[in-house]
C-alpha positions as CSV (number, residue, x, y, z in Angstrom):
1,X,72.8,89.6,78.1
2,X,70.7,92.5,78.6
3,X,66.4,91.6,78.2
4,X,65.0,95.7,77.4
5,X,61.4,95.6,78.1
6,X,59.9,97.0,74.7
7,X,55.6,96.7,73.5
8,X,53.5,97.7,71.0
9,X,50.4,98.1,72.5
10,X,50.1,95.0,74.7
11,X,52.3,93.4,72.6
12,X,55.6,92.3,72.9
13,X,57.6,92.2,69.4
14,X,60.8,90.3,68.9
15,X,63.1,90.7,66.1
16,X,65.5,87.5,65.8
17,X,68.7,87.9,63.8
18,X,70.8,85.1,63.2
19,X,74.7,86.5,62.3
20,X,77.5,85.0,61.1
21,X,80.4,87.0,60.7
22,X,78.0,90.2,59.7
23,X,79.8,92.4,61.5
24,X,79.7,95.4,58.2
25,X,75.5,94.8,58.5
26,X,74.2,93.9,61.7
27,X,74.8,96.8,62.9
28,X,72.3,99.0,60.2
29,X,69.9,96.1,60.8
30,X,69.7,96.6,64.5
31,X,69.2,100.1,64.3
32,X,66.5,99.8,61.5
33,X,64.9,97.3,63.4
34,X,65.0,99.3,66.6
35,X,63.5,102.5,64.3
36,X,60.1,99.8,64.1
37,X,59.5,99.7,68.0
38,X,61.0,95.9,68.2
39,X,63.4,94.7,70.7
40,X,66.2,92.9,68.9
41,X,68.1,90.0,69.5
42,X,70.9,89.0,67.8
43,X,72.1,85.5,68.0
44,X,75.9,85.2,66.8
45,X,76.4,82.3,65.8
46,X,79.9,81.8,66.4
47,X,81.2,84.3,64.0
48,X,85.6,84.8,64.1
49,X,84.6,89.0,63.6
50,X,82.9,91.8,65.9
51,X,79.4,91.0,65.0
52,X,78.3,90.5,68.6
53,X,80.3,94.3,69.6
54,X,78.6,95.9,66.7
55,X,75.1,94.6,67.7
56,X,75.3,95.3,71.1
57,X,76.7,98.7,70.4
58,X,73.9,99.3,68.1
59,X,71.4,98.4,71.0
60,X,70.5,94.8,70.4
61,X,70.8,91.9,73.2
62,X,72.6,89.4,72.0
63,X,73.4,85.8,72.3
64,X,77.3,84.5,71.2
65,X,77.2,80.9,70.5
66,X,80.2,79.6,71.4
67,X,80.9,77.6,68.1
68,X,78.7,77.8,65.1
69,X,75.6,76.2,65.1
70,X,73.9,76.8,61.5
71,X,70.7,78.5,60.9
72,X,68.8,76.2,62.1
73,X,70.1,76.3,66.1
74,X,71.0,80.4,65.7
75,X,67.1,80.6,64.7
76,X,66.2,78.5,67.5
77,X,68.1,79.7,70.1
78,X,66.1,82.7,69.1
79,X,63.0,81.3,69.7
80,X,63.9,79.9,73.2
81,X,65.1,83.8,74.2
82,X,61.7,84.9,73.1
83,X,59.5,82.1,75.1
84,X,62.2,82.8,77.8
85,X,60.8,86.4,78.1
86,X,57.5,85.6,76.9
87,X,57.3,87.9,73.8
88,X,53.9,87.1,72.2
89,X,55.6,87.8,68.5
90,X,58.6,86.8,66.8
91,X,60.2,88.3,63.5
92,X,62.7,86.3,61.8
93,X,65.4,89.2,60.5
94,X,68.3,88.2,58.0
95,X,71.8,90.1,59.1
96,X,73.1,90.8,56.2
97,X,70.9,93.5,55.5
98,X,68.9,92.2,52.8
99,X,65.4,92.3,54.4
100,X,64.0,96.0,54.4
101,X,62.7,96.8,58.4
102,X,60.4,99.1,56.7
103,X,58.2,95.9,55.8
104,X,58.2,94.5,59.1
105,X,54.3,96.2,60.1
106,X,53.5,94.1,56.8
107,X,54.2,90.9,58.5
108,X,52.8,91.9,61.9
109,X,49.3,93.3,60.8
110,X,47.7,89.4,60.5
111,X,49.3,88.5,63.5
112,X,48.1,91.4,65.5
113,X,44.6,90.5,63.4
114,X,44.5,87.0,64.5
115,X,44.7,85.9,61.1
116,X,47.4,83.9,60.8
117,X,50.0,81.7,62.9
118,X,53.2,82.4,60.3
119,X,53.7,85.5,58.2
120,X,55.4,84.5,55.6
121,X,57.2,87.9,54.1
122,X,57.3,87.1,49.7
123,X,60.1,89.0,47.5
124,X,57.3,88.0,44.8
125,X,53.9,89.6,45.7
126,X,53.1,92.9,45.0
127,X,55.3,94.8,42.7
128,X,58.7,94.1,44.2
129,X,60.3,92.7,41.0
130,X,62.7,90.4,43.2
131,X,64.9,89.0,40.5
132,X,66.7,85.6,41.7
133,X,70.1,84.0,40.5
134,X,69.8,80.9,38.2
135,X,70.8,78.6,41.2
136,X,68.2,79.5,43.7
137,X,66.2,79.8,40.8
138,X,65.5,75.9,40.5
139,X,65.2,75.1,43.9
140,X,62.5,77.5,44.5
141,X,60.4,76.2,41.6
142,X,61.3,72.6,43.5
143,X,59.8,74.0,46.6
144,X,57.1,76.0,45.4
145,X,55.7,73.2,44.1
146,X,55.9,71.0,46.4
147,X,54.9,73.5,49.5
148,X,51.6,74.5,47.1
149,X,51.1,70.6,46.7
150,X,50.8,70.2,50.2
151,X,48.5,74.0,51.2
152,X,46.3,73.4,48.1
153,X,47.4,76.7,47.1
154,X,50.1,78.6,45.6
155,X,52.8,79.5,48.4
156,X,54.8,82.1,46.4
157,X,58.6,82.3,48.4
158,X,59.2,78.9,50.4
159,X,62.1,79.8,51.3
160,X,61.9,83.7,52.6
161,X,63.7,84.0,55.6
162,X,61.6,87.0,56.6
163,X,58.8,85.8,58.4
164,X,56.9,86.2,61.9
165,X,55.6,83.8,64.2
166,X,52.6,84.5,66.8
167,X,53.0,82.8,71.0
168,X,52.1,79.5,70.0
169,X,55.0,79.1,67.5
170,X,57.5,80.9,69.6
171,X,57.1,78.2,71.9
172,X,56.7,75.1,69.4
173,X,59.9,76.1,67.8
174,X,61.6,76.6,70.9
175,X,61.1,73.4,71.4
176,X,61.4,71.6,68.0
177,X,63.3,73.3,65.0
178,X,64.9,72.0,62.0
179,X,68.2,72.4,62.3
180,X,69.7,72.7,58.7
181,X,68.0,74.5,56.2
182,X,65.2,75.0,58.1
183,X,63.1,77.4,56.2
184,X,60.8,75.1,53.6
185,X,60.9,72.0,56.3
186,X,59.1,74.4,58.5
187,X,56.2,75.1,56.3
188,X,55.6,71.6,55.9
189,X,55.5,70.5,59.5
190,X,52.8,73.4,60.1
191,X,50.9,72.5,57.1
192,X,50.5,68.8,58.9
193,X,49.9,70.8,62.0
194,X,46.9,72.5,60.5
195,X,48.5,75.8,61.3
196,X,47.6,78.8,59.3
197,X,50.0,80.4,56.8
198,X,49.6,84.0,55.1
199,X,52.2,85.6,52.9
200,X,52.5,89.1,52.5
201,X,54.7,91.2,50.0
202,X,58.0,92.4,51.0
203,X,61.1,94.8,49.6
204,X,64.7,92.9,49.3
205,X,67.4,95.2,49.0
206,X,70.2,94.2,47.4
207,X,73.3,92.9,49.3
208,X,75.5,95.8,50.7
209,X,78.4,93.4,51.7
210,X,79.7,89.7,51.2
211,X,78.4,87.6,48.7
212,X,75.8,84.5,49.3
213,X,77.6,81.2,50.3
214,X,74.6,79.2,47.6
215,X,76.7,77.3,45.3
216,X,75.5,74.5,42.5
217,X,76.6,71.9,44.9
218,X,75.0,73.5,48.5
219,X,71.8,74.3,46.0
220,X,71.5,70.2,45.2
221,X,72.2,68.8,48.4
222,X,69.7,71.4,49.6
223,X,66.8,70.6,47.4
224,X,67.8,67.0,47.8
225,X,67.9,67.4,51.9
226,X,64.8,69.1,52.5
227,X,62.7,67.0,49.9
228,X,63.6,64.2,52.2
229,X,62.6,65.3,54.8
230,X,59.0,67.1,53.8
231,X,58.6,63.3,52.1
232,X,59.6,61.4,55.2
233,X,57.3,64.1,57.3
234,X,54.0,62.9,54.5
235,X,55.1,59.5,55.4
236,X,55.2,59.5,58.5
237,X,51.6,61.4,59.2
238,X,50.4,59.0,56.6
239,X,51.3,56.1,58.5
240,X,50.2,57.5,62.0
241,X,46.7,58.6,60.5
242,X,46.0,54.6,58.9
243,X,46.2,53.4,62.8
């Protein structure tokens, strides 16, 4: 594992991509990432195909897992690289392709501005037109609603998993991350740590390759999982704050 020294400015950019079994994508991903001035990691997250030769070939460090670990440890595993090295930015990067590089200075400007701690990257700001499949459909108005509940304000895409983190997250979530569906459970526990959230608009592009893995019955035990555990966070900061 290779660390390239890359800045922008005094800044030091990471792009994290999880990959499992992207081998057909990761490696367009890298190289439009690398066309942004990022360094890139990819974390491969045990996948049985050449997604960690096709990264690295592409110019990416990466990290192989040596058994799949979910989302949740990829991202984090991530994050530890990036407080390893000290990069004062961290963009989360999906690798199959779907999240356009080109929107990547979107989610940096507030961070670079001090305006935000999370960038949030939303397929529904701005004149994208995202169109989402009934399933995900459902589960997003779930979360929506429950994410604005909690921010006061409307939180358009709860579960983008385009988003960027400034120094102080890096190392929080190198230390603490959620570890399965970690996207909406994230924006919770920042909300109770008074951290500030911005979203911006981004471009999707439609998948090149594969199809998604969200089924009726990963969609349920998803809304039903995470609602848990954004109720047993409001619980549990309700409790501490009554002592």
């Amino acid at each position: 594992m290779k660390n390239e020294e890359c800045t922008r400015g005094e800044t030091r950019v990471l792009a994290i991509v999880p990959a499992y079994n992207e081998e057909k994508t990761v490696g367009e991903v890298v190289q439009g990432l690398k066309l942004q001035g990022v360094d890139v990691l990819v974390v491969n997250d045990g996948s049985q195909d050449r997604t960690g030769e096709v990264a690295a070939a592409a110019g990416a460090a990466v990290v192989d897992l040596p058994f799949n670990l979910g989302i949740g440890g990829a991202v984090q595993t991530g994050y530890r690289y990036a407080a390893a090295y000290n990069y004062d930015i961290a963009v989360q990067v999906d690798g199959d392709g779907q999240h356009d590089p080109a929107s990547l200075e979107q989610l940096l400007r507030p961070l670079l501005a001090g305006e935000a701690d999370l960038v949030l990257g939303s397929r529904f700001l701005g004149s994208a037109g995202y169109r989402v499949p009934l399933l995900r459909r459902l589960g997003m108005i779930v979360f929506t609603s429950i994410i604005s509940l909690l921010y006061k304000r409307l939180i358009t895409d709860t579960t983008s998993g385009y988003r960027a983190a400034n120094k102080e997250l890096i190392h929080l979530f190198a230390q603490e991350y959620p570890t399965d569906y970690p996207e909406v459970e994230v924006l919770a526990q920042l909300r109770f740590l008074k951290k500030r959230l911005k979203e911006v608009p981004v471009r999707m592009l439609e998948r090149a390759h594969g199809s998604s893995s969200i089924t009726l019955g990963r969609s349920l035990y998803y809304m039903l999982k995470v609602s848990l555990a954004i109720f047993k966070n409001i619980k549990w900061r309700t409790e501490k704050n009554a002592f």
